[in-house]
PDB file as gemmi writes it, atoms N, CA and C in Angstrom:
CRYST1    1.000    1.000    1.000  90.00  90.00  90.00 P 1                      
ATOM      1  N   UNK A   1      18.765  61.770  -8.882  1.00  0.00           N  
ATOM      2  CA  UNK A   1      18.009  60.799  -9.637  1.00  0.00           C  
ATOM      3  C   UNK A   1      16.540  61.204  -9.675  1.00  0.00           C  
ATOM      4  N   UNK A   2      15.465  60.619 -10.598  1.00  0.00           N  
ATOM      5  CA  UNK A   2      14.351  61.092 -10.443  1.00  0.00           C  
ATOM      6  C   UNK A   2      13.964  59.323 -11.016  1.00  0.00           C  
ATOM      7  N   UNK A   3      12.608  59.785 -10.830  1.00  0.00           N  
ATOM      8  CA  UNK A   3      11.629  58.613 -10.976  1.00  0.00           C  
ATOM      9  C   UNK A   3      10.526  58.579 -12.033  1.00  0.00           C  
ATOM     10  N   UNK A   4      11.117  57.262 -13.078  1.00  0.00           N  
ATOM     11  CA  UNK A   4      10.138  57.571 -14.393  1.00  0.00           C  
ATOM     12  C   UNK A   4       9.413  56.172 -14.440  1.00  0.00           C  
ATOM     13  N   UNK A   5       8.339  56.145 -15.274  1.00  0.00           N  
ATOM     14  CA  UNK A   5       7.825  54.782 -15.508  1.00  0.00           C  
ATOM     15  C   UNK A   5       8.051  54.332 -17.098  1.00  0.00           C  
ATOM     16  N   UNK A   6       8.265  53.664 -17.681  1.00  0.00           N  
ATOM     17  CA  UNK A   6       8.805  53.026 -18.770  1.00  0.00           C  
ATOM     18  C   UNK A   6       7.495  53.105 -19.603  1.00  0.00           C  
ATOM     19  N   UNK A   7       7.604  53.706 -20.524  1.00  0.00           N  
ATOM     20  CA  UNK A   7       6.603  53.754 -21.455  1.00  0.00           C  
ATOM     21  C   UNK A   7       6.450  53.021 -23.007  1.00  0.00           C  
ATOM     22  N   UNK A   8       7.639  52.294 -23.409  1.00  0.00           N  
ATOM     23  CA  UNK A   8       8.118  51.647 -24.288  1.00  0.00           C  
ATOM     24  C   UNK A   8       9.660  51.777 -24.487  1.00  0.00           C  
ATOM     25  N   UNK A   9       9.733  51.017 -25.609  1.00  0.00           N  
ATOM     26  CA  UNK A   9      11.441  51.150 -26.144  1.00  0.00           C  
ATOM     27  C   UNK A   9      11.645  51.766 -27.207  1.00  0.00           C  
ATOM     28  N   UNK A  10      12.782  51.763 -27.817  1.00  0.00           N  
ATOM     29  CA  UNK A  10      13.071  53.152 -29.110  1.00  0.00           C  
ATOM     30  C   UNK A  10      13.938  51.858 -29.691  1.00  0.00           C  
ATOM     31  N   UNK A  11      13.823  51.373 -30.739  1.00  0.00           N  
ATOM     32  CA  UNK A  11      14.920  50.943 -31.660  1.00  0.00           C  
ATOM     33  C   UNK A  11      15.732  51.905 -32.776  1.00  0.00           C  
ATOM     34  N   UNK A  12      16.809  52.232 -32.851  1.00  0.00           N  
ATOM     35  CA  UNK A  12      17.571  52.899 -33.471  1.00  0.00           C  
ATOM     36  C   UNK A  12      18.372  51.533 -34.478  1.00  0.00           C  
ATOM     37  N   UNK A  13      18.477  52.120 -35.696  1.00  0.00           N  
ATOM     38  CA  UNK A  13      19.471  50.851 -36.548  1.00  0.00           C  
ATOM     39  C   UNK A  13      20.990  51.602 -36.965  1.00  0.00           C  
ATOM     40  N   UNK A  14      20.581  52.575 -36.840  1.00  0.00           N  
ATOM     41  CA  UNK A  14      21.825  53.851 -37.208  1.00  0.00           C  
ATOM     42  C   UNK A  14      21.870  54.450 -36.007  1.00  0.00           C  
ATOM     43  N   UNK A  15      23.221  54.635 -35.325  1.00  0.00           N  
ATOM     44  CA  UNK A  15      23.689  54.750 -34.446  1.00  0.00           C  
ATOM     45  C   UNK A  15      25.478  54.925 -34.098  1.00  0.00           C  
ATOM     46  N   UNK A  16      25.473  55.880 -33.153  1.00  0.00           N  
ATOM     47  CA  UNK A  16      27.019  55.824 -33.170  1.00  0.00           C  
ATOM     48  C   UNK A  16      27.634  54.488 -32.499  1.00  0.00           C  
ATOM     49  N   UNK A  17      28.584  54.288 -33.110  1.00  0.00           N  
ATOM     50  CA  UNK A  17      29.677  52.896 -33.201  1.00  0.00           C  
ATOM     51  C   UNK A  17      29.354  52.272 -31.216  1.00  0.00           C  
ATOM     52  N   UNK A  18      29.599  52.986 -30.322  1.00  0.00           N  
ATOM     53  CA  UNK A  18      29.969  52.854 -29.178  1.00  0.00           C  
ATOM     54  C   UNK A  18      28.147  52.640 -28.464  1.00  0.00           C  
ATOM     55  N   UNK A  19      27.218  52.580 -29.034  1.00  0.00           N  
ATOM     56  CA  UNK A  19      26.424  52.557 -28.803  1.00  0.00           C  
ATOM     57  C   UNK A  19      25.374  51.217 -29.204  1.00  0.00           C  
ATOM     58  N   UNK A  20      25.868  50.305 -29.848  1.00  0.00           N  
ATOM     59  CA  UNK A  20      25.733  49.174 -30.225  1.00  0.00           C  
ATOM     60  C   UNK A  20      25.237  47.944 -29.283  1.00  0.00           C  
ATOM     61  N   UNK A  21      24.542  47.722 -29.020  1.00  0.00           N  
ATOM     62  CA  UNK A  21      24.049  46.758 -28.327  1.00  0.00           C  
ATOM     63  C   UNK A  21      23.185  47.728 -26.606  1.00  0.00           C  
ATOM     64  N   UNK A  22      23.492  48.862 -27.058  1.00  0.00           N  
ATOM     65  CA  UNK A  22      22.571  49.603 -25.824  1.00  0.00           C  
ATOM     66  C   UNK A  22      21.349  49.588 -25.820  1.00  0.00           C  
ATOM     67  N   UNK A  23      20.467  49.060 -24.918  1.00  0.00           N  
ATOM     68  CA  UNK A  23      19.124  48.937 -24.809  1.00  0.00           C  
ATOM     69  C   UNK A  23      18.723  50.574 -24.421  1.00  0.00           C  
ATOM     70  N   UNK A  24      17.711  51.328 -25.178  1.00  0.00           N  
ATOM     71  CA  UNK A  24      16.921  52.133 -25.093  1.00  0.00           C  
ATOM     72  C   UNK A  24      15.628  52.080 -24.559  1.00  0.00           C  
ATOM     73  N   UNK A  25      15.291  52.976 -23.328  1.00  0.00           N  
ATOM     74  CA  UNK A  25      13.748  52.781 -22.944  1.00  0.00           C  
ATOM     75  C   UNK A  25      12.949  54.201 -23.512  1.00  0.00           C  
ATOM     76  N   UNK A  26      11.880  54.534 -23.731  1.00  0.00           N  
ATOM     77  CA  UNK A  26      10.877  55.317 -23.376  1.00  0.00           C  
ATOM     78  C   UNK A  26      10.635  55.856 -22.301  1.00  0.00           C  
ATOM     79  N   UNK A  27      11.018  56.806 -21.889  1.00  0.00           N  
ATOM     80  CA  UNK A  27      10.085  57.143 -20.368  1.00  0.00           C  
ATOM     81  C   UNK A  27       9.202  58.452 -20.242  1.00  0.00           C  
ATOM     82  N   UNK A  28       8.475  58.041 -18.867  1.00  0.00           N  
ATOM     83  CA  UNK A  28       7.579  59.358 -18.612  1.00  0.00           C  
ATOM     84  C   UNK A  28       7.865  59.538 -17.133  1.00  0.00           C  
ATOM     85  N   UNK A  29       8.000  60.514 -16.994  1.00  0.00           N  
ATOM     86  CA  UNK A  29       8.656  61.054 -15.539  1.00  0.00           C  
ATOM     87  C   UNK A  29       7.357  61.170 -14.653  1.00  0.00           C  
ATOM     88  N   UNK A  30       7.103  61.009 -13.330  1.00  0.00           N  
ATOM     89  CA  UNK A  30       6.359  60.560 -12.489  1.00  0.00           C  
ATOM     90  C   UNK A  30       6.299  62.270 -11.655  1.00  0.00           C  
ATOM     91  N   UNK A  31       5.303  62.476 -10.892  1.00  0.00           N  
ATOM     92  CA  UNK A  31       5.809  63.419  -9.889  1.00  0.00           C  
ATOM     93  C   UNK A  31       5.294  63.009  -8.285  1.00  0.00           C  
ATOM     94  N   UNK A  32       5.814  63.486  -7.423  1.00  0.00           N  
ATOM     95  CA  UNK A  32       5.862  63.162  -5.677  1.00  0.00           C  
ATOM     96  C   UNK A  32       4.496  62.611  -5.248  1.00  0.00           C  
ATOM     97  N   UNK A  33       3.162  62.623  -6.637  1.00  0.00           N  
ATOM     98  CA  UNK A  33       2.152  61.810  -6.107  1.00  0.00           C  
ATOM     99  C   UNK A  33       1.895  60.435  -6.869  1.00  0.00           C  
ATOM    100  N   UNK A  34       2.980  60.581  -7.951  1.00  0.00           N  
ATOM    101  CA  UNK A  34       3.138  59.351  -8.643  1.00  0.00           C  
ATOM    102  C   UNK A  34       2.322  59.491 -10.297  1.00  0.00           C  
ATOM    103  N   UNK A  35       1.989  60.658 -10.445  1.00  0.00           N  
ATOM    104  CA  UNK A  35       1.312  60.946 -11.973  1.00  0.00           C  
ATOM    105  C   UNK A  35       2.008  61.327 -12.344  1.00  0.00           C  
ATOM    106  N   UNK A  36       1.713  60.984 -13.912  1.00  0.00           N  
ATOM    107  CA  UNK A  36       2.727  61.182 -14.831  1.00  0.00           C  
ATOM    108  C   UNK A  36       2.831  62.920 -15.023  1.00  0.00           C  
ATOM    109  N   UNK A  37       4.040  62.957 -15.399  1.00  0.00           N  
ATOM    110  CA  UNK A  37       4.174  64.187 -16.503  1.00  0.00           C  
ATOM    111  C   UNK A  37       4.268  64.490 -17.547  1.00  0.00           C  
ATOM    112  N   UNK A  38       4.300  65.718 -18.280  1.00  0.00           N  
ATOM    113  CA  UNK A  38       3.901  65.754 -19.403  1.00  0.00           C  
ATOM    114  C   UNK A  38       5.777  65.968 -19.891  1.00  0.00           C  
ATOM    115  N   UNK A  39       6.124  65.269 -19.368  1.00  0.00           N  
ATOM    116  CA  UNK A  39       7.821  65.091 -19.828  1.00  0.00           C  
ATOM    117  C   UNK A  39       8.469  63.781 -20.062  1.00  0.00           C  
ATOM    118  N   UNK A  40       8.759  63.334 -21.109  1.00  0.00           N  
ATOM    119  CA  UNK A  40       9.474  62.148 -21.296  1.00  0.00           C  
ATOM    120  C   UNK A  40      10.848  62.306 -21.828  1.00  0.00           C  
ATOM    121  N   UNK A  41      11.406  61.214 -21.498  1.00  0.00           N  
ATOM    122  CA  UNK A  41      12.720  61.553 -22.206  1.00  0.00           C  
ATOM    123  C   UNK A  41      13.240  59.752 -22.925  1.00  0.00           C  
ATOM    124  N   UNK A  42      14.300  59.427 -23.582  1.00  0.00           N  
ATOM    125  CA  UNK A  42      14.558  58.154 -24.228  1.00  0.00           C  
ATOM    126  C   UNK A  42      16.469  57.908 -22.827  1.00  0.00           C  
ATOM    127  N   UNK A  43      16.545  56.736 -22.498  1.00  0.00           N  
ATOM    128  CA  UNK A  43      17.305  56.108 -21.551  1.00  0.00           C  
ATOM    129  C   UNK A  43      17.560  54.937 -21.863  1.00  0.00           C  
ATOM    130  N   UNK A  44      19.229  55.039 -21.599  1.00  0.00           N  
ATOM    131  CA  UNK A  44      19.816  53.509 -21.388  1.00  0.00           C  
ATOM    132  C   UNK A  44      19.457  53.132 -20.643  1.00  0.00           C  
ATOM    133  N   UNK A  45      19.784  51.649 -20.897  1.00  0.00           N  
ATOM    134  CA  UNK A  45      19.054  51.039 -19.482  1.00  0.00           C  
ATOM    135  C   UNK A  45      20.000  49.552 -19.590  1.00  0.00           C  
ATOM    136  N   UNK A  46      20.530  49.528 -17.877  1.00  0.00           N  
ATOM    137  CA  UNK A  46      21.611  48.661 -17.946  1.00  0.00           C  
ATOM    138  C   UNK A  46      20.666  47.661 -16.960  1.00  0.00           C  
ATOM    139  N   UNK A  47      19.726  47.956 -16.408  1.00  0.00           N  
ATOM    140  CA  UNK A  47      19.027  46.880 -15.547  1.00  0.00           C  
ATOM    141  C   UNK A  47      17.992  45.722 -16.296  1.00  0.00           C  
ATOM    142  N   UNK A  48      17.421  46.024 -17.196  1.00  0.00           N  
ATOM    143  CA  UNK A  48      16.794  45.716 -17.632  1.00  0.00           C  
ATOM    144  C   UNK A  48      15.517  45.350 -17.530  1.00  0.00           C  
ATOM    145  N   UNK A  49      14.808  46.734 -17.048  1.00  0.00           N  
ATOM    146  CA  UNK A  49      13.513  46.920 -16.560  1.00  0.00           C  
ATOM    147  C   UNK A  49      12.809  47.457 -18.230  1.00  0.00           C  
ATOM    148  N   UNK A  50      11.135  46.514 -17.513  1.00  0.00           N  
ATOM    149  CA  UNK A  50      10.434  46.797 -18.553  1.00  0.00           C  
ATOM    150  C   UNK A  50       8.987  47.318 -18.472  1.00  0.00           C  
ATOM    151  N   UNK A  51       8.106  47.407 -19.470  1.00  0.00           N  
ATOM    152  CA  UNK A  51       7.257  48.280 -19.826  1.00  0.00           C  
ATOM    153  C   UNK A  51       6.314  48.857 -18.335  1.00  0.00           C  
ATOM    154  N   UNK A  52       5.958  49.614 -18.153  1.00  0.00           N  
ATOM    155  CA  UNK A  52       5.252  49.780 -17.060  1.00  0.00           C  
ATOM    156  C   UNK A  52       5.970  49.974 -15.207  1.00  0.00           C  
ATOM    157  N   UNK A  53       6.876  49.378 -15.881  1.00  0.00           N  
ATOM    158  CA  UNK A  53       7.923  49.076 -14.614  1.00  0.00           C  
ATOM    159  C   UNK A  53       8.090  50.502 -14.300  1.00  0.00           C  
ATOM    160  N   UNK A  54       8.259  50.964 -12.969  1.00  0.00           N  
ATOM    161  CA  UNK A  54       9.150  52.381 -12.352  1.00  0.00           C  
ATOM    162  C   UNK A  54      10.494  52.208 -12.488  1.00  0.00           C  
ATOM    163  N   UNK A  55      11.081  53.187 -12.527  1.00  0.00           N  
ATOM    164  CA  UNK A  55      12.644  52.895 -12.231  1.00  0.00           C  
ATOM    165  C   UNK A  55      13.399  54.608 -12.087  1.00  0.00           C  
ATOM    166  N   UNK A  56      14.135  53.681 -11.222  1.00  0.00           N  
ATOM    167  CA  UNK A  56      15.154  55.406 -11.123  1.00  0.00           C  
ATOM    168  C   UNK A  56      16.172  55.654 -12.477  1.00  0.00           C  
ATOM    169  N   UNK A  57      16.095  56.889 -12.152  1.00  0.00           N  
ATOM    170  CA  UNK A  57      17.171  57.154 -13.853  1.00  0.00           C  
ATOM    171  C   UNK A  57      17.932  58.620 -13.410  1.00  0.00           C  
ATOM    172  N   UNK A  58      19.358  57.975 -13.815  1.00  0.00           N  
ATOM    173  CA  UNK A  58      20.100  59.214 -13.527  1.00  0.00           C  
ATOM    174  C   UNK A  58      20.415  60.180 -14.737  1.00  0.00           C  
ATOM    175  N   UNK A  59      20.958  61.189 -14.432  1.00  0.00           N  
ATOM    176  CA  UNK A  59      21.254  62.082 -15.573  1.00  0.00           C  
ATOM    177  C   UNK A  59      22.395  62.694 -15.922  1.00  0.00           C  
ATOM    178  N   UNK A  60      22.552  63.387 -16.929  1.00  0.00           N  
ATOM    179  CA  UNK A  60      24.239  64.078 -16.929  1.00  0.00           C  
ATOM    180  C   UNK A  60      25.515  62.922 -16.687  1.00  0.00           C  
ATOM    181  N   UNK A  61      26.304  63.573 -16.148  1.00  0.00           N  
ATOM    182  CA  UNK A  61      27.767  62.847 -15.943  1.00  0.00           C  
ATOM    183  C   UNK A  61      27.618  61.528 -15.566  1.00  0.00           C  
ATOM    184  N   UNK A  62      26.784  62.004 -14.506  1.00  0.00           N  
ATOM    185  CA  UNK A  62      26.361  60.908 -13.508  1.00  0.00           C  
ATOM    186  C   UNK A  62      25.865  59.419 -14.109  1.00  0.00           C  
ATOM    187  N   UNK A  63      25.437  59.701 -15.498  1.00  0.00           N  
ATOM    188  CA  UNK A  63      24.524  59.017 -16.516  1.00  0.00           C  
ATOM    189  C   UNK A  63      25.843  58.459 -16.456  1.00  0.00           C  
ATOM    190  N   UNK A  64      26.654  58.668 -17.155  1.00  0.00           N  
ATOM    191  CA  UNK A  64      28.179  58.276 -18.009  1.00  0.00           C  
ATOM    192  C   UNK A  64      29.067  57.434 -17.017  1.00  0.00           C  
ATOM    193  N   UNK A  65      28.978  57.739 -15.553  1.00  0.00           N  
ATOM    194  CA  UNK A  65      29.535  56.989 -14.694  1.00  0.00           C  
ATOM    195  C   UNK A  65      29.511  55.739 -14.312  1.00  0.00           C  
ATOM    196  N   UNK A  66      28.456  55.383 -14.594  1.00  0.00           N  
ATOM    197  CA  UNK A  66      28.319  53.732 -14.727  1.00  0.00           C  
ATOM    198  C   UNK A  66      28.457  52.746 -15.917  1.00  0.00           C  
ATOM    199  N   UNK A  67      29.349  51.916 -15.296  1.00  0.00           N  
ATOM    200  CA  UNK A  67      29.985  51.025 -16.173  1.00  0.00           C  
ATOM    201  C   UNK A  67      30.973  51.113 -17.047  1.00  0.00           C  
ATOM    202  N   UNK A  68      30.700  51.076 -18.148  1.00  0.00           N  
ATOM    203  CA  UNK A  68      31.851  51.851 -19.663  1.00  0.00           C  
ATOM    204  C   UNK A  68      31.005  53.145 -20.120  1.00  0.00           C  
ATOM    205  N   UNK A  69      30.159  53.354 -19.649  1.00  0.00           N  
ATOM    206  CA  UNK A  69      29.398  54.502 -20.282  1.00  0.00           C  
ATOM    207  C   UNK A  69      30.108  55.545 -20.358  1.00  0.00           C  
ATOM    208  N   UNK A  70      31.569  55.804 -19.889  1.00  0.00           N  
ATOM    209  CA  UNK A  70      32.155  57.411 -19.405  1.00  0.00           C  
ATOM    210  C   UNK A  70      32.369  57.539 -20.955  1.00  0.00           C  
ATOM    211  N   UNK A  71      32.142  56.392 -21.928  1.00  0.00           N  
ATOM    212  CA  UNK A  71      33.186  56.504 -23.228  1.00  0.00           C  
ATOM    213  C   UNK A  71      31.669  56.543 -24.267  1.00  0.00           C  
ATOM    214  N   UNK A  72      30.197  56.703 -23.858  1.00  0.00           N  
ATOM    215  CA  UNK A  72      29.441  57.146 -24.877  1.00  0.00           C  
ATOM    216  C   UNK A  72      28.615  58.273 -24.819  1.00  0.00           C  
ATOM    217  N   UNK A  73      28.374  58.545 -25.447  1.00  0.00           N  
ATOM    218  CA  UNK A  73      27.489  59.604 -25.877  1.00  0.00           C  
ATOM    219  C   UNK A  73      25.380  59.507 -24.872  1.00  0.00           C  
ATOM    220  N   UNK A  74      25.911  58.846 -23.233  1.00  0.00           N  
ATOM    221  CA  UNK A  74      24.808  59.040 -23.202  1.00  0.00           C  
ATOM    222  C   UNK A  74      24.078  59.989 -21.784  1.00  0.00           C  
ATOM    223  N   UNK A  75      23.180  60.538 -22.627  1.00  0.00           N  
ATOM    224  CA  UNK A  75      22.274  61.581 -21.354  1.00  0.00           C  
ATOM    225  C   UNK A  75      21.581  61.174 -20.209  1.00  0.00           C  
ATOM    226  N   UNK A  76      21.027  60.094 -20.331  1.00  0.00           N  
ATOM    227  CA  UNK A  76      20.307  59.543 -19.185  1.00  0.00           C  
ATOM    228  C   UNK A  76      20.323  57.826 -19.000  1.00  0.00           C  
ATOM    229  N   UNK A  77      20.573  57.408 -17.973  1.00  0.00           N  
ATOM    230  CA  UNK A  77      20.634  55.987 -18.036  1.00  0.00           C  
ATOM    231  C   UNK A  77      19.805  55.179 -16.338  1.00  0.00           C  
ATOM    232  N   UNK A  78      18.923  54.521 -17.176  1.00  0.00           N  
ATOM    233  CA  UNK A  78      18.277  53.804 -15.912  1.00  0.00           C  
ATOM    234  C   UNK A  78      19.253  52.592 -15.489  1.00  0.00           C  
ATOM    235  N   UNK A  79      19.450  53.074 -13.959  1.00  0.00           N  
ATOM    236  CA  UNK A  79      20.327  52.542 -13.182  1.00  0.00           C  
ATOM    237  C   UNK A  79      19.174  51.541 -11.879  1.00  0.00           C  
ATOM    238  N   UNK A  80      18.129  51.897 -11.973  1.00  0.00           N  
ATOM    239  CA  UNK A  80      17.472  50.460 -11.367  1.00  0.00           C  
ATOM    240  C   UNK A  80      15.907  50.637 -11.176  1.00  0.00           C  
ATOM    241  N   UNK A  81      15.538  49.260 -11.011  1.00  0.00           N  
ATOM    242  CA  UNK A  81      14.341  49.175 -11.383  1.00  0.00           C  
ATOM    243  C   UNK A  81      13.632  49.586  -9.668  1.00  0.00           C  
ATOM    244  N   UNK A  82      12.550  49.997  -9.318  1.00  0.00           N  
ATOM    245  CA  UNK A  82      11.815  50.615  -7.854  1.00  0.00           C  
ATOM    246  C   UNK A  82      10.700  49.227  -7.662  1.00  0.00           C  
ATOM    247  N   UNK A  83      11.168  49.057  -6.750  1.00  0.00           N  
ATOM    248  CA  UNK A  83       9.728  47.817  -5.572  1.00  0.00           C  
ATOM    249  C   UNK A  83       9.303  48.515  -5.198  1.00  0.00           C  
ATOM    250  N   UNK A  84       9.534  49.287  -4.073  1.00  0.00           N  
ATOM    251  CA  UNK A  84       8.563  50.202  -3.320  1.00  0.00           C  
ATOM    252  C   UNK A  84       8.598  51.559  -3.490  1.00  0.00           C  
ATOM    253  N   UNK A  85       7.638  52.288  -3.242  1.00  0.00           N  
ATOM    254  CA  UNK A  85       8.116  54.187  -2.846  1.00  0.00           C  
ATOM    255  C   UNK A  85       7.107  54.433  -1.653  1.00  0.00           C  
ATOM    256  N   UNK A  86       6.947  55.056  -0.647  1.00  0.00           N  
ATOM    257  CA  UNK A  86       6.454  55.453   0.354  1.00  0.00           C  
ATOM    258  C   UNK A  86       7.073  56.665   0.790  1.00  0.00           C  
ATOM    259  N   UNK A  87       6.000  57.374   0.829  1.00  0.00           N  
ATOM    260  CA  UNK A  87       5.869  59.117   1.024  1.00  0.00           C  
ATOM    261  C   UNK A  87       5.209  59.192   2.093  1.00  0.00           C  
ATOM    262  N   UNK A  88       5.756  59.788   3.516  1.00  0.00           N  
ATOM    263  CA  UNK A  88       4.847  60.451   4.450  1.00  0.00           C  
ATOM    264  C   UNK A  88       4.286  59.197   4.948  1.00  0.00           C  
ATOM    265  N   UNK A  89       5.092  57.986   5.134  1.00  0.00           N  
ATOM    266  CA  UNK A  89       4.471  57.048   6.134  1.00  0.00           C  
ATOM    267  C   UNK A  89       3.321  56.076   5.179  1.00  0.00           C  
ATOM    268  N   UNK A  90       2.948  56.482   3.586  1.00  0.00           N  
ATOM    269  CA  UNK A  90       2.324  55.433   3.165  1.00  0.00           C  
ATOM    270  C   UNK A  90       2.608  54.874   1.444  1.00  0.00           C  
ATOM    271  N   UNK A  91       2.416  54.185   1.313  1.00  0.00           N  
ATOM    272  CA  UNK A  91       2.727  53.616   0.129  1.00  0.00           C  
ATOM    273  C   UNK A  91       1.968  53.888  -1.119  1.00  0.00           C  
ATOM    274  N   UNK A  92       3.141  54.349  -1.755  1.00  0.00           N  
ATOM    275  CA  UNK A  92       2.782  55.674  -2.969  1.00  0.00           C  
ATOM    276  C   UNK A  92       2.623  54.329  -3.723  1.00  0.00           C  
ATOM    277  N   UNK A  93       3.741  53.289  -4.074  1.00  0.00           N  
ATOM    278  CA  UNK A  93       3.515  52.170  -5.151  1.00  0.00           C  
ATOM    279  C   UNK A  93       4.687  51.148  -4.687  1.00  0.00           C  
ATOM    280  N   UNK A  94       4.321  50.251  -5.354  1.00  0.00           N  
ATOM    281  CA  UNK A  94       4.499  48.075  -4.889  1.00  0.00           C  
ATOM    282  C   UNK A  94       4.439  47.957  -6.454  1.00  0.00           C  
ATOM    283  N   UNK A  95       5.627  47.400  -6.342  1.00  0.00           N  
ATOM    284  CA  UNK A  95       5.513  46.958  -7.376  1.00  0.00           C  
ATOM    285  C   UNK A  95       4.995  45.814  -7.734  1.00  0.00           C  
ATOM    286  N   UNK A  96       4.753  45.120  -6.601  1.00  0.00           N  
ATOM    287  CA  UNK A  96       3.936  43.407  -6.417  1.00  0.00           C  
ATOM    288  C   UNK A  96       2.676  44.068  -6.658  1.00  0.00           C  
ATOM    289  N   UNK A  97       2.112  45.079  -6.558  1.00  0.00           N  
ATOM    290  CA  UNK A  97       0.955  45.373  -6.955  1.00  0.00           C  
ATOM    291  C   UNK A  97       0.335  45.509  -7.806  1.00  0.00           C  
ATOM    292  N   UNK A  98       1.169  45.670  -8.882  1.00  0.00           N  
ATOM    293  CA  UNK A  98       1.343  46.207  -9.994  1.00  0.00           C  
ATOM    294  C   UNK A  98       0.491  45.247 -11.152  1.00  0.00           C  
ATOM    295  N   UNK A  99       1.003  43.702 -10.981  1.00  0.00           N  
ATOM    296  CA  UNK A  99       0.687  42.473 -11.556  1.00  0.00           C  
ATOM    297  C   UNK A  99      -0.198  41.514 -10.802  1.00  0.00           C  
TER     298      UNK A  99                                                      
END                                                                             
């Protein structure tokens, strides 16, 4: 899994059949000091975390393994939203902090 922060959503109106009612996020991938990268990618998202929010996001198969997903077409899917991260004994990010 890796760790992205939600950068918006993607609305699609055309779409394959099995993909219908899937919420799409925006993301930007974080690195081990918590800045962004210059890598984003677009994610299901079955938790329903939002803008700004962190969240873990899996990838590949692994993406497809949760829930009914084994039966769509998807690459990456955020599987939950992050409260805390602490690296080396201190607190990288809070999400109570956040707001």
């Amino acid at each position: 899994m890796q760790i992205a922060k939600v950068r918006g959503t993607v609305v699609s109106t055309y779409k394959d059949p099995s993909l219908r009612g899937t919420k799409f996020l925006f993301l930007q991938y974080l690195d081990d000091a918590g800045e962004p990268l210059p890598k984003y990618e677009v994610a299901a998202d079955i938790v329903g975390a939002g803008i700004n929010e962190w969240v873990l996001v899996s990838r590949g198969s692994a993406a497809r393994q949760v829930g009914e997903s084994d039966k769509r077409p998807i690459d990456a899917m955020v599987v939950g939203i992050i409260d805390t991260v602490s690296v080396d004994n201190s607190m990288l990010y809070s999400k109570k902090d956040q707001y």
